[in-house]
N, C-alpha and C positions, 0 to 999 in steps of 0.2 A: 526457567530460571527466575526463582527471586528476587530480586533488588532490593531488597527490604534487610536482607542478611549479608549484603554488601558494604564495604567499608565506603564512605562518602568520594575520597580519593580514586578508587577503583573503578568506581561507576563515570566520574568523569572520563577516564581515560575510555574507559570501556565506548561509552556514546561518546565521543571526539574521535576515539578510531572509525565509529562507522561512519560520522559526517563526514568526517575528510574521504573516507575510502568513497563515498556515493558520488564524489566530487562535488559537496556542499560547501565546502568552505573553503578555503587555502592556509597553505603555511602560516600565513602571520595573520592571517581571520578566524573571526570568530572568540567568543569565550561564553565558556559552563560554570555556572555555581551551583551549590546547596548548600543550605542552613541546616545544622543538625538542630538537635532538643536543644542542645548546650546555649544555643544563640551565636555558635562559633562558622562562619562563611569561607565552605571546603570553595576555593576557584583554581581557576585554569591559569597559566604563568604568560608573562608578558614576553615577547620576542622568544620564543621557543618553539620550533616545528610541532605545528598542530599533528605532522604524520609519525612522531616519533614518542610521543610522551610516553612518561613510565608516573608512576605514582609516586614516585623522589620529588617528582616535578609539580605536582600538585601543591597550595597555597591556603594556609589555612589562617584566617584573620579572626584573630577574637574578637569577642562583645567590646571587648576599651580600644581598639583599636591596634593593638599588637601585633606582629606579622610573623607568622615562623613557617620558613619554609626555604629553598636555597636559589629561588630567584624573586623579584618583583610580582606582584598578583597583577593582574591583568589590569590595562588603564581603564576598561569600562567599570573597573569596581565600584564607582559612584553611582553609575543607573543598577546596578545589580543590589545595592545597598538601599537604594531608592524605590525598588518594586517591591524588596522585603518589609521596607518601612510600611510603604502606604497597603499591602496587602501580606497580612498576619499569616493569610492561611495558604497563601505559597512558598515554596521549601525547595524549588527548585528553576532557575535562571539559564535559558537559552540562547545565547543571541550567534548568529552566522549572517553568511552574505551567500544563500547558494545562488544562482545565475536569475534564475526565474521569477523568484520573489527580489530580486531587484530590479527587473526589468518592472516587476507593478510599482516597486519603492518610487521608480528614476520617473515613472507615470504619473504615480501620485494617483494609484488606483488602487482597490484590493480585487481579490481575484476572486469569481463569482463561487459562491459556495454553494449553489444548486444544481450543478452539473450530475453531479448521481448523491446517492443520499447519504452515502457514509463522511461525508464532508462536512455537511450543514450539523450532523450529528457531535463529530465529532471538535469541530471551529465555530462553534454557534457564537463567537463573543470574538470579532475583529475591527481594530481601527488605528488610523495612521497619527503619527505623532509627527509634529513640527521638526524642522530640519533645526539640528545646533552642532559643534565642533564634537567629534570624537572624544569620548573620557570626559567630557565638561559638564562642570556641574548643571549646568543649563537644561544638556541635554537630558541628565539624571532626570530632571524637574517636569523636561516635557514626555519621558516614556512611563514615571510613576503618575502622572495626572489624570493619562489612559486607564492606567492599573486603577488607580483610585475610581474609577465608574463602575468597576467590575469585570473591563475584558481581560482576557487572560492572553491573547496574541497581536502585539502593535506592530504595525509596519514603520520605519522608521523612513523618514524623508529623504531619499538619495544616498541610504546605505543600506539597510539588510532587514532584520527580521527578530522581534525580543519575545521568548516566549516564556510566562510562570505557571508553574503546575504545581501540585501536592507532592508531583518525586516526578523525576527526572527522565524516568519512560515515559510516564503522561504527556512532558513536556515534549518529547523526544517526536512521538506518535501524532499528535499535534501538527509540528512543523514538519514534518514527511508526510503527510495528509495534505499539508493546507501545502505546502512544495506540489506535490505532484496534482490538486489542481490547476493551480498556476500552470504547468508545462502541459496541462491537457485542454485549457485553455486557448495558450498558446498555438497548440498542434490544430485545435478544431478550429479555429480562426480562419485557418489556410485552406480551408472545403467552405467555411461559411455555414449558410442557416443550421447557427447553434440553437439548439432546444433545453431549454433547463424545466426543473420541476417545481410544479408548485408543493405548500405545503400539505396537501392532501396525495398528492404520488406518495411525500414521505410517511406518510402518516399508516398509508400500503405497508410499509417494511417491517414494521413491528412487530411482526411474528414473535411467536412464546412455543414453537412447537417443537424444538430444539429444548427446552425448559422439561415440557411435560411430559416427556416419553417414559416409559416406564427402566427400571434396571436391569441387569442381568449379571450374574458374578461367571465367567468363565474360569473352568474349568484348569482347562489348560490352554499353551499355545504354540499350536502346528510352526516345524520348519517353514512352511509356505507364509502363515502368517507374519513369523518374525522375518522373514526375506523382502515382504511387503513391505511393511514397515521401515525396513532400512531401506528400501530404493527410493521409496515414497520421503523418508528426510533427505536424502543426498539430493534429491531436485525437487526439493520444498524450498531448501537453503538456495539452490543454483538458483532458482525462479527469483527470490528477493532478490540477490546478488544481480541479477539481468535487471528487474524493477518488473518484471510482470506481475509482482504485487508488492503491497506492503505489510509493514510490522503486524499487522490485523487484519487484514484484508486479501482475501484469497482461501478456496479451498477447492482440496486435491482428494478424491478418493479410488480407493481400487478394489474392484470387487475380489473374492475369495471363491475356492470350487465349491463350497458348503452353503452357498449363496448369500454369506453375508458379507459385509464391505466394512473396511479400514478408511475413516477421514479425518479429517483436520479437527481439533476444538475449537470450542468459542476462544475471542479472545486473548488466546495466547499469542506468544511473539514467533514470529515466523522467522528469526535470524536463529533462533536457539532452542528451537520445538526440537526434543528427542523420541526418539522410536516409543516411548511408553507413554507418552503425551497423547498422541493419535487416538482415535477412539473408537471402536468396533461396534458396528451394529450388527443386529440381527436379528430376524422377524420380526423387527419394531419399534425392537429393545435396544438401548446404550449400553456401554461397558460400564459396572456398574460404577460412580464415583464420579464420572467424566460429563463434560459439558460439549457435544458437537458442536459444529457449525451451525447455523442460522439455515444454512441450505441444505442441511439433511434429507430433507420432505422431497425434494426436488431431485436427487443425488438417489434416491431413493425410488421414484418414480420412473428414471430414465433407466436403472438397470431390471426394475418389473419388467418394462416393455420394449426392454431391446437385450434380446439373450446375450448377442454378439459385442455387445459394448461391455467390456471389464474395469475401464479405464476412465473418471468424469474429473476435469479440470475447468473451476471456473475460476478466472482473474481476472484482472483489469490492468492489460497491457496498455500504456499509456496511447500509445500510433494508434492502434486498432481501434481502442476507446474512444478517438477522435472522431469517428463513425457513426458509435453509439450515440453521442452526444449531440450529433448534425443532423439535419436531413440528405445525407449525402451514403451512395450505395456506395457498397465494399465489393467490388468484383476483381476477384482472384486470377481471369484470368490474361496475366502479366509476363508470367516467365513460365515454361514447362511445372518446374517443382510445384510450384503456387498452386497451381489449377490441380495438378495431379493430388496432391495429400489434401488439397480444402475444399476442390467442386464447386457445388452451387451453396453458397452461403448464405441464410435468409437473415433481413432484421425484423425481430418480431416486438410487438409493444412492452412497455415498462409494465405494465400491472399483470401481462400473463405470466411472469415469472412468480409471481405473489399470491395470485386467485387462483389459480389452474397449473399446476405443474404437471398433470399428468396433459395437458394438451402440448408443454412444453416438451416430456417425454416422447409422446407421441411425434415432435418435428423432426427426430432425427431419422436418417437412411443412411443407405452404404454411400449416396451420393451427397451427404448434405452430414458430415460427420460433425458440425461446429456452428453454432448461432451465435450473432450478436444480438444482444437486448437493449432495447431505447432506454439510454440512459442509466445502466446499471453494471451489465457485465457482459462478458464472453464467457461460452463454455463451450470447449472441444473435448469430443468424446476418443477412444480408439479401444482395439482389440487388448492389448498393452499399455500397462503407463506410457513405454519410449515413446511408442505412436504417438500418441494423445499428446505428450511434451515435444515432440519433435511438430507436430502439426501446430502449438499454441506457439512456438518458435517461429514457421516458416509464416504464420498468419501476422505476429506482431514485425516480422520483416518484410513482408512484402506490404503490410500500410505503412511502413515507415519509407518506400522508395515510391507509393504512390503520393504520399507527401510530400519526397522531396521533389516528387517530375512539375509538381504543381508552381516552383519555381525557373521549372525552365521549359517545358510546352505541352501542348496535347499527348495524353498518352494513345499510343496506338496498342490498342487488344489485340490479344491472339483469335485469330477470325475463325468462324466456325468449323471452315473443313479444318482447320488448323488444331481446334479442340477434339472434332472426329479420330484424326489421324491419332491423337497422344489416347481418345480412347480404346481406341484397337492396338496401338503398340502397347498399351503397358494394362488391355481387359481390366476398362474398369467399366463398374456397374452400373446404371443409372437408375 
């Protein structure tokens, strides 16, 4: 999906339907603007359910001040008018109160941007603005003063979150980035010895081998392939929807019987990827036109050397991530289900997924179907997508109940002969 070919109206409603549906914002919180060419500031309506807007609703203020539209613009129009003043080349105004980034607002902290690298990449420019009265010009004064140094995302002091971009997915991508550090944050807090990266981890990521690969024009495209492709979006979209990834972050592929694999592209948005977005390798090669994922190299390595793996999922479920980011083990074995679809689950360093993917390749077994990576990501393999998604399921719930037991006592594991028994009842392999 474009945004570009979108009516200014449209787009807001479109991002305020997904804030409020992520449970970012509430009814009577929050408001979005953009600035067209014209100098005319499309916003969001005051006292109107954020869960219902239609584009009727939408507020559009011209350059002299004028208002047309069939309710009031939103009372923050003043700091919205005030980010566009002091920064030209933003065109697009976010502000919410989701739970998380208030809990740093009401702290009067920002939330660490080097927990995994897509963060610091993507939020390199954060800082807190002085507390003043909702809509008041004041406050306008204290969130454009930020803007005016160059950041593009301010925390606002015991309320929410302001964020300006070039267009309003940037802006969007942003604040669901720098959100789900904050709640991974959060979650690692509760295990303790958090590990963040320095600038040389990130500096690892950079890969261009996603960039360089050569083309290929197919042919044509197999029943089996088109099937792929459509299972692969119906829990591409379900996965956002859960939050085991975001807008950009996250990739899914599935191998084909011709030995080549269907994955995710660079880049694109993960609420509105459709079946011809995906992008086909083979012996190398890209689909031609298309940009994969970053992890292709890696996505690519694990099906060379494991026949029986069709299915490679990596995301970053926020519970489970909590892990990655600790020195704290993730062991599965909690409840029957856990232990039986996850086994023995290793974490392995941040930079083997970057230097060496075929050593990455090389860690998985029938018993060992899913690795966490220091500070970067999860990737669970299966026979099947379902597996592979039904396993990335039971892994981001079972660290979501070893987090929550962390508030009420020692967990007791299922003791050895107790694992014995579940491997002879249900022959699994080791």
């Amino acid at each position: 999906m474009n945004i570009e070919y979108m009516h200014p109206a449209d787009q807001l409603v479109m991002f305020m339907q997904r804030i409020y549906d992520k449970g970012l914002t509430t009814t009577s919180g929050g408001n979005l603007s953009i600035m067209d060419r014209d100098g005319n500031i499309w916003i969001t309506p005051a006292s109107v359910d954020k869960g219902t807007l239609t584009r009727n609703d939408i507020i559009c203020v011209k350059p002299d001040g004028s208002i047309i539209g069939n309710h009031k613009p939103s009372s923050e129009l003043p700091f919205h008018e005030s980010v566009y003043k002091m920064r030209p080349d933003i065109r697009a105004v976010l502000h919410a109160h989701p739970p998380a980034l208030v809990a740093f607002s009401i702290a009067r902290k920002i939330p660490d941007l080097d927990l995994i690298p897509t963060v610091r990449k993507t939020c390199s420019k954060v800082s807190i603005a002085k507390y003043a009265v909702p809509g008041s010009e004041e406050l306008g004064k204290n969130i454009g003063k930020e803007f005016a140094k160059g950041v593009d995302i301010v925390l606002l002091e015991n309320h929410g979150v302001c964020i300006g971009a070039a267009n309003m997915f940037s802006a969007f991508m942003m604040f669901e980035t720098l959100d789900y550090s904050a709640n991974l944050e959060i979650y690692a807090s509760k295990l303790g010895g958090i590990k963040r990266l320095s600038a040389d981890d990130i500096k690892i990521t950079e890969t261009n081998f996603h960039l360089m690969m050569d083309d290929f024009v197919p042919n044509s495209h197999t029943s089996e392939e088109l099937e792929a492709r459509r299972e692969m979006i119906k829990l591409i979209r379900r996965s956002y929807k859960q939050g085991l990834f975001t807008a950009t972050h996250g990739t899914y592929s599935v191998r084909l019987s011709d030995g080549s694999f269907i994955i995710t592209p660079f880049g694109r948005d993960r609420a509105y990827l459709e079946p011809e977005d995906l992008v086909r390798i083979k012996n190398g090669m890209k689909e031609q036109g298309k940009i994969p994922s970053r992890a292709v190299i890696a996505h690519d390595w694990i099906y060379k050397e494991n026949p029986d793996i069709n299915a490679v999922l990596l995301a970053h479920p926020p519970y489970a991530m909590a892990f990655a980011v600790t020195d704290a083990t993730f062991d599965p074995r909690t409840i029957p289900e856990s232990y039986i679809l996850l086994r023995d689950i290793e974490k392995h360093p941040f930079s083997e997924f970057y230097v060496d993917p075929k050593k990455v390749a090389d860690s998985f077994a029938p018993n060992r179907p899913a690795l966490i990576f220091q500070n970067d990501s999860v990737i669970v393999t299966g026979s099947t997508l379902l597996q592979a998604f039904d396993r990335m399921e039971v892994l981001e719930s079972t660290a979501h109940s070893i987090l929550n037991s962390t508030s009420i006592g020692k967990i007791v594991h299922i003791s050895k002969e107790e694992v014995d028994d579940l491997k002879k009842a249900f022959n699994l392999v080791d």
